[in-house]
N, CA, C and O atoms as a GROMACS GRO file, in nm:
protein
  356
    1UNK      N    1   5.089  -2.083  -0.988
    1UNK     CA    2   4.970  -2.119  -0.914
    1UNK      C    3   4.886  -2.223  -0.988
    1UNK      O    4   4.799  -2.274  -0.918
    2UNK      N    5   4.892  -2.253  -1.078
    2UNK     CA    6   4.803  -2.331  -1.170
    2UNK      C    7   4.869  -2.478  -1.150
    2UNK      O    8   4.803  -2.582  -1.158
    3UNK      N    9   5.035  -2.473  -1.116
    3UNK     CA   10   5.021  -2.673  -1.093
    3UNK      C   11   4.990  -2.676  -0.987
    3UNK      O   12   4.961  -2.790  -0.949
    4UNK      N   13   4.979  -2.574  -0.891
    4UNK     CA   14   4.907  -2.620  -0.714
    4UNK      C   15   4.764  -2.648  -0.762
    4UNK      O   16   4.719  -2.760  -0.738
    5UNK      N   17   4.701  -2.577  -0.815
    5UNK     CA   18   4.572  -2.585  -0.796
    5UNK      C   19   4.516  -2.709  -0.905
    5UNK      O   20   4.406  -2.765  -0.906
    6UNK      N   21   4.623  -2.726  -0.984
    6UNK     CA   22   4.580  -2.916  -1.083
    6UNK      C   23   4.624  -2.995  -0.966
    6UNK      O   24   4.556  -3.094  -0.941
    7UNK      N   25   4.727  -2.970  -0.888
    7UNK     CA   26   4.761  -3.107  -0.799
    7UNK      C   27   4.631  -3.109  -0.693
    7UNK      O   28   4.593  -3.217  -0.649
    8UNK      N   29   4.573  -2.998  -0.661
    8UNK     CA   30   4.484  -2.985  -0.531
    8UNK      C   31   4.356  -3.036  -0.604
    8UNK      O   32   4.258  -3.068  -0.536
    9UNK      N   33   4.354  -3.044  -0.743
    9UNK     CA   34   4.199  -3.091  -0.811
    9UNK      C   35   4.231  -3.251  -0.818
    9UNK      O   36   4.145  -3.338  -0.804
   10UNK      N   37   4.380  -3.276  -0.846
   10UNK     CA   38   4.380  -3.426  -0.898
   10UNK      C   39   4.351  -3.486  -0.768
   10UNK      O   40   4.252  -3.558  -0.756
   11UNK      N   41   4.434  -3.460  -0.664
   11UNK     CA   42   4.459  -3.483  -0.467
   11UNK      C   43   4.271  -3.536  -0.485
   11UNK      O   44   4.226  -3.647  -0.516
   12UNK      N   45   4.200  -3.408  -0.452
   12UNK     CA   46   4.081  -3.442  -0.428
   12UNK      C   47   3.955  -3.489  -0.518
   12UNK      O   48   3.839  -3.503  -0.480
   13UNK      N   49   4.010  -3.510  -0.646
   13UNK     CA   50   3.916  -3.571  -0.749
   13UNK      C   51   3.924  -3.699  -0.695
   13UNK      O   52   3.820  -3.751  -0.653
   14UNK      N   53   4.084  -3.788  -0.687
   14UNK     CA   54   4.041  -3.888  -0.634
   14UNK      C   55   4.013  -3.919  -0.523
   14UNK      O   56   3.959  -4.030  -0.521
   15UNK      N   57   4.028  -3.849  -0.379
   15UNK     CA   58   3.944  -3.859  -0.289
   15UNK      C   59   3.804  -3.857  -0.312
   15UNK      O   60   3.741  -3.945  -0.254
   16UNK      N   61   3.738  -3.779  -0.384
   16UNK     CA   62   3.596  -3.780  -0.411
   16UNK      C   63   3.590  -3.890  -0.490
   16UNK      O   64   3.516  -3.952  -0.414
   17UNK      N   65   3.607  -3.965  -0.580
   17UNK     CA   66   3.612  -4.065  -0.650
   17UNK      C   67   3.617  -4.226  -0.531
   17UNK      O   68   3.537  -4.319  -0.530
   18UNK      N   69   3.679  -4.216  -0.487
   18UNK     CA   70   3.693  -4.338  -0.335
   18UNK      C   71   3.580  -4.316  -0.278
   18UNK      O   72   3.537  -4.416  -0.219
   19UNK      N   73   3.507  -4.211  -0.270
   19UNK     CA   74   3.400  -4.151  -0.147
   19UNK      C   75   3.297  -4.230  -0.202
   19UNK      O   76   3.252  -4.340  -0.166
   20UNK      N   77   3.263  -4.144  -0.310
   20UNK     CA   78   3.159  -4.213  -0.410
   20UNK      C   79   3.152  -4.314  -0.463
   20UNK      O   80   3.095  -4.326  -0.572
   21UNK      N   81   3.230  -4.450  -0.373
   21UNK     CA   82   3.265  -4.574  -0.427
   21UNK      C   83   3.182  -4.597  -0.265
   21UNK      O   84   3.079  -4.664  -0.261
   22UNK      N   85   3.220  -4.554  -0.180
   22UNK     CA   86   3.197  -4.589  -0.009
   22UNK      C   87   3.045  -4.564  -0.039
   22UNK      O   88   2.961  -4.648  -0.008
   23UNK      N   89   3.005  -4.423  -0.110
   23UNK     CA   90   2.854  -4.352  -0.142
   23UNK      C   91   2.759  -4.519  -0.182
   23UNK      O   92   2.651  -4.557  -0.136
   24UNK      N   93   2.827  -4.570  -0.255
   24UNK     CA   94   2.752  -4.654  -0.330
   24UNK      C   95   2.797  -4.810  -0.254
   24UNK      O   96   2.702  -4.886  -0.238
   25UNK      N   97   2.928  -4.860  -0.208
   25UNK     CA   98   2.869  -4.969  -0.180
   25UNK      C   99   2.876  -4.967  -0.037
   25UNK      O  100   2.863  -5.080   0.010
   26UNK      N  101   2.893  -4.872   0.051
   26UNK     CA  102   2.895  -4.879   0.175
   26UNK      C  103   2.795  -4.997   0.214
   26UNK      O  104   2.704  -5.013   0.133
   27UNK      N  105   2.795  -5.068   0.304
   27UNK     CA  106   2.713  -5.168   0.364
   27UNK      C  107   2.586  -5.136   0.422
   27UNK      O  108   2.483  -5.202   0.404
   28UNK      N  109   2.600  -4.999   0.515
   28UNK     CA  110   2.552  -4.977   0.588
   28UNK      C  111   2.504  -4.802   0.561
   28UNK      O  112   2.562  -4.719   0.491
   29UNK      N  113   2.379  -4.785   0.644
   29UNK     CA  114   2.349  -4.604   0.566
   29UNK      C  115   2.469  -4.532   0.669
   29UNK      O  116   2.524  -4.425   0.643
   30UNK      N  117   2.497  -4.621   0.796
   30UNK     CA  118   2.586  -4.474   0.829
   30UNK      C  119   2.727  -4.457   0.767
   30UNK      O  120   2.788  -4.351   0.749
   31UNK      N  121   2.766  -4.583   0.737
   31UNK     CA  122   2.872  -4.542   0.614
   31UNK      C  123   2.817  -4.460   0.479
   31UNK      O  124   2.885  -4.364   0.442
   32UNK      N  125   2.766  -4.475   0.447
   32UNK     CA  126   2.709  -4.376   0.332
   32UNK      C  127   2.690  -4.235   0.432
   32UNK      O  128   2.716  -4.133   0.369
   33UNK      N  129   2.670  -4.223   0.501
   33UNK     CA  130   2.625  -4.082   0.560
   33UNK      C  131   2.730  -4.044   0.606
   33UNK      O  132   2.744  -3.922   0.596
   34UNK      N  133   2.853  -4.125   0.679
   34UNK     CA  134   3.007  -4.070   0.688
   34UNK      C  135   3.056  -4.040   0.537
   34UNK      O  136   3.151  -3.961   0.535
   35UNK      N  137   3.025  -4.072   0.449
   35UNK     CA  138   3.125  -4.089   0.315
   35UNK      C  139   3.030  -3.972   0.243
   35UNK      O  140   3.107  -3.901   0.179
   36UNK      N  141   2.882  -3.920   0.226
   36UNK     CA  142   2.889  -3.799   0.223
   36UNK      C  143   2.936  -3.671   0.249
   36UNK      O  144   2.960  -3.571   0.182
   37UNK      N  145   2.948  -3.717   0.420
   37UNK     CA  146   3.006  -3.584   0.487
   37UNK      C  147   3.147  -3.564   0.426
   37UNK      O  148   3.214  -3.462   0.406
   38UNK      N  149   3.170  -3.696   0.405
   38UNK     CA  150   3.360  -3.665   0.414
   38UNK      C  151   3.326  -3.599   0.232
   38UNK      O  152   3.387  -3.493   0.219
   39UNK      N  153   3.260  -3.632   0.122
   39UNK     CA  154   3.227  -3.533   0.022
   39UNK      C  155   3.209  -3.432   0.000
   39UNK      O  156   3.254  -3.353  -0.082
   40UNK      N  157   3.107  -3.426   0.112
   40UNK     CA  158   3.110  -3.225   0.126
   40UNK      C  159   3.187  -3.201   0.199
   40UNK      O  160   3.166  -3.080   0.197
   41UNK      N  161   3.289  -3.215   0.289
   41UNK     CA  162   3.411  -3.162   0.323
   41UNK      C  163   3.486  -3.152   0.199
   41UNK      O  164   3.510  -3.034   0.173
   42UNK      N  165   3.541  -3.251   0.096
   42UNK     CA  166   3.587  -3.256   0.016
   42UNK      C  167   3.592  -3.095  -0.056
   42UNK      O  168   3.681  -3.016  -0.085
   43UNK      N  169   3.433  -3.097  -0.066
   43UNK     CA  170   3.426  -2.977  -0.182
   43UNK      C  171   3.413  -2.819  -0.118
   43UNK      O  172   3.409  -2.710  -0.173
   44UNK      N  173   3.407  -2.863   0.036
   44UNK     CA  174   3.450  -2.744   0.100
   44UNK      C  175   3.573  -2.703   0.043
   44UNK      O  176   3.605  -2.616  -0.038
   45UNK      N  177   3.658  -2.829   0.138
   45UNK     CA  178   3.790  -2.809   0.043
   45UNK      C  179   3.870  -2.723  -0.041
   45UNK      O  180   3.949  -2.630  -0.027
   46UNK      N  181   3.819  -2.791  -0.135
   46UNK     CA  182   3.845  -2.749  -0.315
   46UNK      C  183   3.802  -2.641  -0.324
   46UNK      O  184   3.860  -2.580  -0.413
   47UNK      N  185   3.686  -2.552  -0.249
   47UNK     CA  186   3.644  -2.409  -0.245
   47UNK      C  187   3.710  -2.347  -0.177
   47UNK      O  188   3.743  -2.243  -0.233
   48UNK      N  189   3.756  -2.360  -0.060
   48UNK     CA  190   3.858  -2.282   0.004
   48UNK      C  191   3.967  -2.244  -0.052
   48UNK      O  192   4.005  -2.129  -0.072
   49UNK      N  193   4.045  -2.389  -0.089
   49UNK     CA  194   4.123  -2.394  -0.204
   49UNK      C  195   4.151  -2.288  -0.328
   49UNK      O  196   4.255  -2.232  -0.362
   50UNK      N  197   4.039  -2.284  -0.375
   50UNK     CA  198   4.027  -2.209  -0.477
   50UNK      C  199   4.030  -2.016  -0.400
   50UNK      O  200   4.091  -1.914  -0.435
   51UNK      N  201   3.966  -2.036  -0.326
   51UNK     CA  202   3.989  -1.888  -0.282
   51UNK      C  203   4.101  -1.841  -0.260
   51UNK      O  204   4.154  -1.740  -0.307
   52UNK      N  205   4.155  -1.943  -0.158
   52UNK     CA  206   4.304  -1.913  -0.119
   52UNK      C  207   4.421  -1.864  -0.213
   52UNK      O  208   4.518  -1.792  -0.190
   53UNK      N  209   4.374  -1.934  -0.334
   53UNK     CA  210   4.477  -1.927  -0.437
   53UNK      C  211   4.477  -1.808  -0.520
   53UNK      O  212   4.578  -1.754  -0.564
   54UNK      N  213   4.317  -1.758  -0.544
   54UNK     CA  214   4.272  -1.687  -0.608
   54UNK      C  215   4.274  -1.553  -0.571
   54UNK      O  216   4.276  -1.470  -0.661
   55UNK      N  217   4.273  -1.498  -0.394
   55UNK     CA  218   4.245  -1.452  -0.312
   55UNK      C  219   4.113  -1.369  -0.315
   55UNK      O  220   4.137  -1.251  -0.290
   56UNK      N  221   4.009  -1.389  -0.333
   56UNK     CA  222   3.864  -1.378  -0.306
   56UNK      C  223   3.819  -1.432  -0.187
   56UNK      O  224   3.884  -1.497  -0.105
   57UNK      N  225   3.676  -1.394  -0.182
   57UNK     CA  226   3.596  -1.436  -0.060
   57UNK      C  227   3.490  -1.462  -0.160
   57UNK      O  228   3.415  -1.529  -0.089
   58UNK      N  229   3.443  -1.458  -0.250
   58UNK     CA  230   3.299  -1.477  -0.315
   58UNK      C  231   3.234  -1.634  -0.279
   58UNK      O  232   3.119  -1.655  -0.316
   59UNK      N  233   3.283  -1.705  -0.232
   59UNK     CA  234   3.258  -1.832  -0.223
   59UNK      C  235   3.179  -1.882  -0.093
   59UNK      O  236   3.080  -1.955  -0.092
   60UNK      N  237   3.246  -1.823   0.018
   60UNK     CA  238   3.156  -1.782   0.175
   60UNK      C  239   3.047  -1.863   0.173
   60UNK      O  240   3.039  -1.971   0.230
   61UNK      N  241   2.917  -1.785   0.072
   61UNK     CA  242   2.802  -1.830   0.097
   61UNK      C  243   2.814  -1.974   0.045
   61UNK      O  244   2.783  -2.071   0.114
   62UNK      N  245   2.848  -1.981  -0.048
   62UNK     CA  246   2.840  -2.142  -0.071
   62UNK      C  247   2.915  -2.247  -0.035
   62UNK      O  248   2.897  -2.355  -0.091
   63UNK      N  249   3.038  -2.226   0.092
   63UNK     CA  250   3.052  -2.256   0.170
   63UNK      C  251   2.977  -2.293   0.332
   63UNK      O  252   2.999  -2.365   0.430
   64UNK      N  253   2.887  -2.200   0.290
   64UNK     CA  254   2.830  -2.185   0.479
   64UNK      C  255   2.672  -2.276   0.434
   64UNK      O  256   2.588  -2.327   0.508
   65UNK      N  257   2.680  -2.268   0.259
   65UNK     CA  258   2.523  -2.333   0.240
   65UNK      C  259   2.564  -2.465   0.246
   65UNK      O  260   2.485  -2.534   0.311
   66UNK      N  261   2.672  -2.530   0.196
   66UNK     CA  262   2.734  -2.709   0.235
   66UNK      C  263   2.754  -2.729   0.349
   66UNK      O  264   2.728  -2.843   0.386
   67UNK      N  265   2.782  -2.680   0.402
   67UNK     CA  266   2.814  -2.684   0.562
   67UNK      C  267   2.704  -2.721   0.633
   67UNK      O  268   2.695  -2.819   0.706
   68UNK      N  269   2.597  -2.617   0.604
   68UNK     CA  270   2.414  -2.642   0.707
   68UNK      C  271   2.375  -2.778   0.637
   68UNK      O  272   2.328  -2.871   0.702
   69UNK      N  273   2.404  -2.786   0.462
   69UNK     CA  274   2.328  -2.928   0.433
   69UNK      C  275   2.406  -3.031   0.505
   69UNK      O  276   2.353  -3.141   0.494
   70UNK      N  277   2.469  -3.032   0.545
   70UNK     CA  278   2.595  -3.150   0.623
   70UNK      C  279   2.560  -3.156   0.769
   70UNK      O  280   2.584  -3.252   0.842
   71UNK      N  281   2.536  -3.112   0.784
   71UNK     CA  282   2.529  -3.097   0.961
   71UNK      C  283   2.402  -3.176   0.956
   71UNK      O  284   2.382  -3.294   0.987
   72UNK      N  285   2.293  -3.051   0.893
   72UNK     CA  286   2.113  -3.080   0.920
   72UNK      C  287   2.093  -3.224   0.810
   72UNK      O  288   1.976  -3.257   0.790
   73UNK      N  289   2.173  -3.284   0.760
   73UNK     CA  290   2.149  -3.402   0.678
   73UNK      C  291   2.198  -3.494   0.776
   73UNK      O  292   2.112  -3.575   0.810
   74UNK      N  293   2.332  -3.509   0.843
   74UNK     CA  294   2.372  -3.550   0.991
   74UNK      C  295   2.283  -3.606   1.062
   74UNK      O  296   2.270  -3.727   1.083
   75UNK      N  297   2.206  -3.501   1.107
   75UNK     CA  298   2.119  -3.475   1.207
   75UNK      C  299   1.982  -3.582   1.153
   75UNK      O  300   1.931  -3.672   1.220
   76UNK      N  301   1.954  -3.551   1.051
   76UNK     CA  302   1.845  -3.623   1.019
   76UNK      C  303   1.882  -3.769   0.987
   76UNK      O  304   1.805  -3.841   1.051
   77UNK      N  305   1.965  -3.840   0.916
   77UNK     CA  306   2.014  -3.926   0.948
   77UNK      C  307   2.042  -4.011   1.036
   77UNK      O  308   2.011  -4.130   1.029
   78UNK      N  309   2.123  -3.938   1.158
   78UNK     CA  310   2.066  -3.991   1.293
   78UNK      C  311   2.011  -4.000   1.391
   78UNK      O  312   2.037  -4.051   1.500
   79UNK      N  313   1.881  -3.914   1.323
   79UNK     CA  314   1.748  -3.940   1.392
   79UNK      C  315   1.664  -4.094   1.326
   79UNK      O  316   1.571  -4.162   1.368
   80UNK      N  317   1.721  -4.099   1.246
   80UNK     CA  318   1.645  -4.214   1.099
   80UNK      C  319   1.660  -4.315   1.193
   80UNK      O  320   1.567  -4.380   1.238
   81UNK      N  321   1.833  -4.335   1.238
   81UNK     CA  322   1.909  -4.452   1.222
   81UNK      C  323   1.858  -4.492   1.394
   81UNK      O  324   1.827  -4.604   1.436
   82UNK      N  325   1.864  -4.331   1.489
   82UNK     CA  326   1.804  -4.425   1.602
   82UNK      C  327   1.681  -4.477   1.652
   82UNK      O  328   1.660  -4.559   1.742
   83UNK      N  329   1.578  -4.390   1.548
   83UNK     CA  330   1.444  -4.431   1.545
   83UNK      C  331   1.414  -4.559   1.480
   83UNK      O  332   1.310  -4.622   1.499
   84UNK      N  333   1.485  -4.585   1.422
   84UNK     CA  334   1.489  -4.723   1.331
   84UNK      C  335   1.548  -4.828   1.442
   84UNK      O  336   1.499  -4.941   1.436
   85UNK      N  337   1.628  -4.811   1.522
   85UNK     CA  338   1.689  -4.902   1.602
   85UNK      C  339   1.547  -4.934   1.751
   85UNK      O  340   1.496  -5.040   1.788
   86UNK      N  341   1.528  -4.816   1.792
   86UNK     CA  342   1.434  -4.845   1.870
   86UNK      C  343   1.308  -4.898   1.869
   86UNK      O  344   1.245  -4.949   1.962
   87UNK      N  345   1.265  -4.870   1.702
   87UNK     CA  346   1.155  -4.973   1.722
   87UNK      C  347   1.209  -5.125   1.681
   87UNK      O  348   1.114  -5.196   1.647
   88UNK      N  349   1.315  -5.180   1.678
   88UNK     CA  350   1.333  -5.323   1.622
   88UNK      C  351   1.372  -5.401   1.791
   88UNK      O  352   1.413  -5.515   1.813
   89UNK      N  353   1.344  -5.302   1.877
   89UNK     CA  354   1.460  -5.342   2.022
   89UNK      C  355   1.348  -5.406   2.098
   89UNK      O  356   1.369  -5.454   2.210
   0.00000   0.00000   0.00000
C-alpha cells in the first residue's frame, strides 16, 4: 500500500503544482477561481485517497468543510464577477 499511496501523492503533487501555476498566472479571476476549485478537489482527492487506503472515515468532516469553502467561495466569486460586469455595461 505505500507505493500506491507515493504514486497517488506524486500523481497529485504535480497536479497541484500546475494549479498553483494557473493560481498565479491565470489571466483572468475566473481562471484563478476554476484552478482553485480544481485544488480543493485535488485535496479532496488525496483525502479520500488516504482513507480508502487506510480504511477510516476520520476525515468526513474535513472533507465536507473543503467542499462548503468551494462551493460558497464559487458562489461569491460569481457574484463579484457578475456584479463587476454589470456595472461596466
Amino acid at each position: 500500500m505505500n507505493v500506491l499511496m507515493t504514486a497517488i501523492m506524486v500523481v497529485f503533487g504535480l497536479a497541484a503544482i500546475l494549479t498553483v501555476i494557473r493560481i498565479v498566472r491565470g489571466p483572468s479571476i475566473l481562471d484563478r477561481a476554476v484552478a482553485s476549485d480544481v485544488l480543493l478537489t485535488e485535496v479532496m482527492c488525496v483525502l479520500g485517497a488516504e482513507m480508502a487506503i487506510n480504511g477510516h472515515t476520520r476525515s468526513i468532516p474535513v472533507l465536507l468543510t473543503i467542499a462548503a469553502v468551494g462551493v460558497f467561495g464559487s458562489i461569491a466569486v460569481a457574484r463579484f464577477v457578475a456584479r463587476r460586469d454589470n456595472t461596466t455595461s
